[in-house]
C-alpha positions in Angstrom: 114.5 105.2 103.3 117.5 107.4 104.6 116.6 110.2 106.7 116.7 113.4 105.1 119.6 114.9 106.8 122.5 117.4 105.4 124.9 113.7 105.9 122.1 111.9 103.4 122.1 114.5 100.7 123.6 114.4 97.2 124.2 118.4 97.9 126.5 117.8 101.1 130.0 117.6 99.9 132.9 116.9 102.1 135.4 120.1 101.8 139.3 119.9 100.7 139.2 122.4 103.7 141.2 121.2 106.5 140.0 123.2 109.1 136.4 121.7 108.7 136.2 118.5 110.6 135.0 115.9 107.8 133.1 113.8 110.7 131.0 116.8 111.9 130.5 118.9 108.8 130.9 119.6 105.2 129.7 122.2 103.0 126.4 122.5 101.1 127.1 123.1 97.3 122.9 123.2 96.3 123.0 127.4 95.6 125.9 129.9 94.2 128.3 130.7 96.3 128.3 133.7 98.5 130.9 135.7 99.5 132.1 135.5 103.9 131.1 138.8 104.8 134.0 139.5 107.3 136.6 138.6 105.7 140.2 140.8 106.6 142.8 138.4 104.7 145.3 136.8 106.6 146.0 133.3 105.5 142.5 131.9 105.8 140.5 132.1 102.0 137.0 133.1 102.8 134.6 130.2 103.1 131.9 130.4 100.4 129.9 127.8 100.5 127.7 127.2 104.1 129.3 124.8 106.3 126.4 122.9 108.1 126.6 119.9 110.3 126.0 116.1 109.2 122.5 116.3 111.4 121.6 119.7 110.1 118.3 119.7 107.1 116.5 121.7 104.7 113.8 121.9 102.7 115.4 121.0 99.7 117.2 117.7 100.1 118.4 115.2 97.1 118.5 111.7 97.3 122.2 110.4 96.9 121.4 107.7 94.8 119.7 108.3 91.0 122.8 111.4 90.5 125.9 109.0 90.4 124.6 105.4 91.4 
């Protein structure tokens, strides 16, 4: 069995973002969106969705496999 890390989990999606570092993190799509709370414009869209690190967990982890394969 895979261990249940943020890398493992059918929520953990890698970001068209290039400023995140696909190796190292991604972002977590499992809830709605939020809004980045300090945002001043510039040329940098906020980042909605939480960027967490391929070793990071929760408590809500989904199996990969079973949603596409």
């Amino acid at each position: 069995m895979a261990e249940k890390t943020c890398e493992t989990c059918h929520w953990w999606v890698n970001p068209a973002d290039k400023t995140i570092d696909p190796e190292a993190a991604a972002q977590c799509r499992r809830r709605a969106p939020r809004p980045r709370a300090a945002y001043e414009g510039g040329d940098n869209p906020p980042q909605i969705w939480p960027v967490t690190r391929k070793s990071d967990w929760c408590g809500e982890w989904e199996s990969k496999k079973g949603w596409f394969g």
